[in-house]
C-alpha positions as CSV (number, residue, x, y, z in Angstrom):
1,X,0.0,0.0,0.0
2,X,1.2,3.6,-0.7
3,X,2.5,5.7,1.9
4,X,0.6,8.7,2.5
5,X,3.1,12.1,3.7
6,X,1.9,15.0,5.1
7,X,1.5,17.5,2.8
8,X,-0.8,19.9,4.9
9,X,2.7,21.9,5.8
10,X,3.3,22.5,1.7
11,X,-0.9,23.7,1.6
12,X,-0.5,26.0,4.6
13,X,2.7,28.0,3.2
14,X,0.0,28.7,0.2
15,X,2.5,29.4,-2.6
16,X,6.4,30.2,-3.1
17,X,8.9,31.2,-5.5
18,X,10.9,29.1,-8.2
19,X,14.5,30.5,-8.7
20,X,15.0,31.3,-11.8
21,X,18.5,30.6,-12.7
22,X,19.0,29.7,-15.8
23,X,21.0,32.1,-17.1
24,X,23.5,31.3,-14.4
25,X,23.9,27.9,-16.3
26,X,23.5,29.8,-19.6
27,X,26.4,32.2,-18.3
28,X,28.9,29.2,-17.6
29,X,27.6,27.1,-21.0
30,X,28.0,29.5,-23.7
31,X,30.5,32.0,-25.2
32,X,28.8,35.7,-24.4
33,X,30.5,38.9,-24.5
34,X,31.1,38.6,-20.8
35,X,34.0,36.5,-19.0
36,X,32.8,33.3,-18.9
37,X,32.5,32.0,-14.9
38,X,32.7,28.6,-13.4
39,X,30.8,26.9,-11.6
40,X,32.2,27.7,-8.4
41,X,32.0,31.5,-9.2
42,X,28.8,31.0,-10.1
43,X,27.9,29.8,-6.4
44,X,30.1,31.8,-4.5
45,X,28.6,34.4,-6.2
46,X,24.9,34.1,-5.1
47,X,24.1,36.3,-2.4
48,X,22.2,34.3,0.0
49,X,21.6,37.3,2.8
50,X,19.9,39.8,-0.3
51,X,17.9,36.9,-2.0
52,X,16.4,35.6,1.7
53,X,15.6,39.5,2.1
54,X,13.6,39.9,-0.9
55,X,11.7,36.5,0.0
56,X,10.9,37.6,3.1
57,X,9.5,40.9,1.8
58,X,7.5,39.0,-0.7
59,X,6.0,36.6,1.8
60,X,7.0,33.4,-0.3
61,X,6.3,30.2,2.2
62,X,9.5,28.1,0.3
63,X,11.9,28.0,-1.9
64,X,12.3,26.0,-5.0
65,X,15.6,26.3,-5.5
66,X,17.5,24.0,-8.9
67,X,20.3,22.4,-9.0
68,X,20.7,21.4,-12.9
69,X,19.3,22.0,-15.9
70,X,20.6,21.2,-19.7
71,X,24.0,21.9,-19.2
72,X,26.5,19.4,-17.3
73,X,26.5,21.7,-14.3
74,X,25.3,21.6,-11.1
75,X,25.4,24.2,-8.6
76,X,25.8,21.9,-5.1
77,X,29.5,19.5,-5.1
78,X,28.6,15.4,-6.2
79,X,31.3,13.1,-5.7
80,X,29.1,10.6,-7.2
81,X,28.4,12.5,-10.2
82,X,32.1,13.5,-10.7
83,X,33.3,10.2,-10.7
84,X,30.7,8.8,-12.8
85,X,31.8,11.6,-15.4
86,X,35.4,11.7,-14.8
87,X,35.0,15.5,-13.6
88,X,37.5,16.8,-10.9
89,X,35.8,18.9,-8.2
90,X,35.0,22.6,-8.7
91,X,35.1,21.7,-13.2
92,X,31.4,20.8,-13.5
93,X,30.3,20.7,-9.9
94,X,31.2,23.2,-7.5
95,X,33.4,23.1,-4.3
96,X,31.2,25.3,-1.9
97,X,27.9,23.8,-0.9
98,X,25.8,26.6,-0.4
99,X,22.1,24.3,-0.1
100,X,22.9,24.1,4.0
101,X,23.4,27.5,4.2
102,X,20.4,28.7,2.3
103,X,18.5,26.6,4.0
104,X,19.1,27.8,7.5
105,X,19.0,31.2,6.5
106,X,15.5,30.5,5.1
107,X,14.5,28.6,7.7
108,X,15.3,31.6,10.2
109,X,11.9,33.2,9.0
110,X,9.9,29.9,8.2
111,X,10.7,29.3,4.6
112,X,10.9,25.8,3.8
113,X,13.1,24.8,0.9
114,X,12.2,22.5,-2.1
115,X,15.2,21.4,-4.6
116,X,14.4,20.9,-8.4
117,X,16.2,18.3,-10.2
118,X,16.4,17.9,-14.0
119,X,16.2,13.6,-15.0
120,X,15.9,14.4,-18.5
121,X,19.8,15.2,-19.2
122,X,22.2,18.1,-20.2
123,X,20.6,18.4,-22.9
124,X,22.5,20.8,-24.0
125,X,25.9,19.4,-23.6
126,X,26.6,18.1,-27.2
127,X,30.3,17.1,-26.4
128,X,29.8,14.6,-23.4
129,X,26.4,13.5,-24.6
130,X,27.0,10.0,-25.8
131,X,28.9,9.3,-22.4
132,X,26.1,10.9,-20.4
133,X,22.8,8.9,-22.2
134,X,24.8,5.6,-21.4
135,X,26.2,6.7,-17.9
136,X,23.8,9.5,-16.4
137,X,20.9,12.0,-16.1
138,X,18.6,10.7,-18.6
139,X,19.0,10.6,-22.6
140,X,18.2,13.4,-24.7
141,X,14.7,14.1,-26.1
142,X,13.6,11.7,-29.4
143,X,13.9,14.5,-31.7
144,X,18.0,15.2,-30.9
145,X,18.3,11.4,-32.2
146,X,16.2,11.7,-35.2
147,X,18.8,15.2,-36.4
148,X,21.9,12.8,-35.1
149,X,21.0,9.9,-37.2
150,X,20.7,7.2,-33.6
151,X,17.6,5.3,-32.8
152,X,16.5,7.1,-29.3
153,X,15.8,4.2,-26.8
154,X,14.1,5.6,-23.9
155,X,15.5,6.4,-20.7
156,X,16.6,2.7,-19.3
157,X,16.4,1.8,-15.5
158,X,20.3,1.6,-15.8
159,X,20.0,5.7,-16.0
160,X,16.8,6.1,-13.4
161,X,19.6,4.1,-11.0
162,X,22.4,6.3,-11.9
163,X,20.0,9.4,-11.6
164,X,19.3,7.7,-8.0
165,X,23.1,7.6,-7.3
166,X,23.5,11.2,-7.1
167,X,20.4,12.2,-5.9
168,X,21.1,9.7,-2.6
169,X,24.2,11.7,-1.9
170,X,22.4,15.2,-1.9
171,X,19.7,13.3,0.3
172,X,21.9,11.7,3.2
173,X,23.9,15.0,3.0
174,X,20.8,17.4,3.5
175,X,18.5,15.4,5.3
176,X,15.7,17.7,6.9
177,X,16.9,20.8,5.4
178,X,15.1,20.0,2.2
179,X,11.7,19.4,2.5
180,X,10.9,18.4,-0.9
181,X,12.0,17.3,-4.8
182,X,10.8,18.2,-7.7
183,X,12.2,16.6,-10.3
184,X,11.1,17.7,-14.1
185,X,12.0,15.8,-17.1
186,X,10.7,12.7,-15.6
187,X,8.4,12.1,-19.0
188,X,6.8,8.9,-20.1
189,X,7.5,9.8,-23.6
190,X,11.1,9.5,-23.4
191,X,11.1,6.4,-21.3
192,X,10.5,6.7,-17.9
193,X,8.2,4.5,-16.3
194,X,6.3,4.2,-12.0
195,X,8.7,1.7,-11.3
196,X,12.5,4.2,-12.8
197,X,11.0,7.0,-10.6
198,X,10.1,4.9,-7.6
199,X,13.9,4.4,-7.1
200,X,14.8,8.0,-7.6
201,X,12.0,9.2,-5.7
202,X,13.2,6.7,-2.6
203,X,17.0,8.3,-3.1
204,X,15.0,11.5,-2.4
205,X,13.7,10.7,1.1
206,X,16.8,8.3,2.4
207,X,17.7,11.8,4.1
208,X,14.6,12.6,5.0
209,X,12.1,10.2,5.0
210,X,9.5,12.3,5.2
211,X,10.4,14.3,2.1
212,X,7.9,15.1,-0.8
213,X,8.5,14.1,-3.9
214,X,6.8,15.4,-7.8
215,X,7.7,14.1,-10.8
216,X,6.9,16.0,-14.4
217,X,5.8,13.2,-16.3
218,X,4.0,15.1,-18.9
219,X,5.1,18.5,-19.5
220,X,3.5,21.5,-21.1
221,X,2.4,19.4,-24.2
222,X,0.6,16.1,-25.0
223,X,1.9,13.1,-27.2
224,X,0.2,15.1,-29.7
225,X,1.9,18.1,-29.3
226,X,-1.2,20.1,-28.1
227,X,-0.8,22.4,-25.0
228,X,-2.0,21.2,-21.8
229,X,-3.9,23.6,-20.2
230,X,-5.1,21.8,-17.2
231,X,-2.8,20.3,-14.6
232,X,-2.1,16.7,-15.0
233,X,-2.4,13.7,-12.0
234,X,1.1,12.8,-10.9
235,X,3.5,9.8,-10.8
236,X,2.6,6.4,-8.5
237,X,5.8,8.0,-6.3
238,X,4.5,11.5,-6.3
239,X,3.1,13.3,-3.3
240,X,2.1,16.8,-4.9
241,X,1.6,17.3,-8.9
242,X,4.4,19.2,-10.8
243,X,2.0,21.2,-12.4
244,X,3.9,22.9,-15.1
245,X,1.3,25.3,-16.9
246,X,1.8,28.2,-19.5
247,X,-0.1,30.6,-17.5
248,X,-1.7,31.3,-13.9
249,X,-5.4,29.9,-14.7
250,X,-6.5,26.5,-13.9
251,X,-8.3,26.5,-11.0
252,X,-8.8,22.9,-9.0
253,X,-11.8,21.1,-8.0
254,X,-10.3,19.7,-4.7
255,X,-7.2,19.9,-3.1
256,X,-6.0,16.7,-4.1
257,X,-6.0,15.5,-8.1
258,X,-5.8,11.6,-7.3
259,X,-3.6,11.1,-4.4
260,X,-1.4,14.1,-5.2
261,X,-1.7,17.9,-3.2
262,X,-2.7,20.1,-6.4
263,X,0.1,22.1,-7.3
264,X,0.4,24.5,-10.0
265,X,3.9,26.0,-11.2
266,X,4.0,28.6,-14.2
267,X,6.5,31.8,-14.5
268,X,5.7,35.2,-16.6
269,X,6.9,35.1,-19.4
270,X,5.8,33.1,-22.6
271,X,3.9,33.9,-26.0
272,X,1.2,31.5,-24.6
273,X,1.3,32.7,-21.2
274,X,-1.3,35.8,-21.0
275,X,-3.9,33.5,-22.9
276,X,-6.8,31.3,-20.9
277,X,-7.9,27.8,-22.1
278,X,-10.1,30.2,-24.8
279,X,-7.1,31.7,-25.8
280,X,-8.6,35.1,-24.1
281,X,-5.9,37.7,-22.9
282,X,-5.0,37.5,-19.7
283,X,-3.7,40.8,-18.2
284,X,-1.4,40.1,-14.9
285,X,-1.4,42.1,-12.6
286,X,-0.9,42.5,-8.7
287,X,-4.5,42.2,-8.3
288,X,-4.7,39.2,-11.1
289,X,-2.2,36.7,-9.5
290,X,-3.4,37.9,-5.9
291,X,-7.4,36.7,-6.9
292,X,-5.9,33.8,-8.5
293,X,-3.5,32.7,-5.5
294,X,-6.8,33.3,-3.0
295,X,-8.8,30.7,-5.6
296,X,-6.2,28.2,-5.8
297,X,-5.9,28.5,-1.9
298,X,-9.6,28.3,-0.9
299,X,-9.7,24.7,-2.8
300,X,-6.4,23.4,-0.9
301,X,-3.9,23.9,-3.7
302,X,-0.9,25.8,-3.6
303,X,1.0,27.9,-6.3
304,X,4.8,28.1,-7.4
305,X,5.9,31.3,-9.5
306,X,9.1,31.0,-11.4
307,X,10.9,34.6,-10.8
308,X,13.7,36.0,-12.5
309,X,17.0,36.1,-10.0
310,X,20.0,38.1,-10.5
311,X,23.4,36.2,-10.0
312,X,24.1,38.2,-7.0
313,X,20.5,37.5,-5.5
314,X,18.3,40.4,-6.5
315,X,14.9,39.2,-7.2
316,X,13.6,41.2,-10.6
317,X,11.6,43.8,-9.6
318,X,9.1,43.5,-12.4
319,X,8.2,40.2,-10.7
320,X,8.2,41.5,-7.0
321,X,5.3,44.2,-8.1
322,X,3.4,41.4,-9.7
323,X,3.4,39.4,-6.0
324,X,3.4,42.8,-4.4
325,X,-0.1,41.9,-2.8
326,X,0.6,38.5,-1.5
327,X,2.0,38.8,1.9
């Protein structure tokens, strides 16, 4: 029988803040005018004292804060993941392992923090991908293999075990200081399956038992390529949906969509984003997402916005007038 975890903790905090820092990968990925950083300047970097500040003043209840996404970085240290990669510490994961630290300091005012984890690979990593599909964090999406001329296969358990491997580590390192996983990528399209994420989602909680766990099994788009515009029931493992949406407009019927906490996630920005499911306009504004936060809230569910984050911590200020109303 499935274990039921508490998730009234994740309905009270009502909604929080994704970080969004995927520039910071972008920054250490790509050639730009600037100086290319590393990883570990990257981290270092990130003021933890200003970001907590602007949470606070927002009111956000936690934290979603990532450690990967398309590239082959990661912005906490993985001896696991370096050796399975052949990376020396500080060249694709940082030294410093500034997760403890930012979770204290959120935890100081009652934030809780959530971690995002990509399964679905560096996708962007061209050079090292035919190691990585074989050895770690998921194979790339169908369509790469179609351009590269190689049948795709699907995401084998051999990679959900690998994926497992390095998420343990985090887990027995952090233990209570992260109070859930969200793990995106985690599609049925490309191969994963209840029983591949059962394993990572257990390396989640070794830590913390306790730990939630959501798994994006779907996306933003059906196996017809049409956009979802409703969120979607979760994984067997999952305890909350991922709820990845274009905009801020689904509204739930419970608080609960099968055994999962309803859970939207959505950021500002996106040419389908200020449309409804009649592809009316929606204007956002402070008044907008506050209605549509007290809606969400009043059924049980609970909202994530992804907000632009400046490598030294700043939340964008754009974004802090649009959850100006929220605390």
């Amino acid at each position: 029988m499935r274990e039921m975890r508490d998730t009234e903790w994740f309905a009270a905090k009502k909604w929080g803040i994704d970080v969004g820092l995927l520039r910071f990968f972008d920054r250490m990925s790509y050639p730009t005018d600037m100086q290319p950083l590393s990883v570990e300047e990257v981290v270092t970097g990130f003021d933890i004292d200003r970001f907590v500040k602007d949470t606070v003043e927002l009111g956000a209840g936690y934290v979603i804060f990532p450690l990967n996404q398309q590239s082959r970085f990661y912005m906490s240290p993985n001896e696991t993941y370096n050796k399975m990669m052949g990376y020396k510490p500080g060249e694709a994961a940082p030294v410093t392992d500034i997760i403890p630290k930012l979770s204290d300091a959120l935890a100081e005012h009652g934030i809780e923090l959530i971690i995002y984890f990509a399964l679905d690979g560096p996708t962007t990593d061209f050079i090292g991908r035919d190691l990585i599909k074989t050895v770690v964090c998921g194979d790339p999406y169908p369509n790469y293999y179609d351009i590269l001329g190689k049948p795709f296969e699907g995401v084998s358990m051999h990679t959900a075990k690998m994926n497992a491997d390095i998420v343990r580590e985090y887990s027995l390192r952090w233990k209570d200081k992260v109070k859930a996983w969200w793990l995106d990528g985690a599609y049925y399209n490309i191969g994963y399956t209840d029983d591949k994420l059962e394993v990572i989602a257990n390396a989640c909680r070794e830590g913390n038992p306790q730990a939630l766990v959501s798994c994006n099994i779907v996306g933003l788009a059906d196996e017809y390529a049409a956009m979802i515009d409703r969120v979607q029931p979760g994984a067997s493992c999952d305890d909350f949906t991922f709820g990845e949406q274009w905009n801020f407009s689904d509204i739930p019927e419970a608080a609960f969509l099968g055994h999962c906490r309803w859970h939207v996630w959505s950021w500002f920005d996106s040419t389908l984003q200020m449309m409804d499911e009649n592809f009316q306009k929606i204007e956002y504004t402070p008044e907008y997402i506050s209605d549509y936060v007290k809606k969400v809230n009043e059924r049980g569910g609970v909202v994530s916005f992804s907000v632009k984050t400046e490598m030294d911590g700043r939340i964008d200020e754009r974004d802090k007038n649009l959850l100006g109303l929220l605390k």
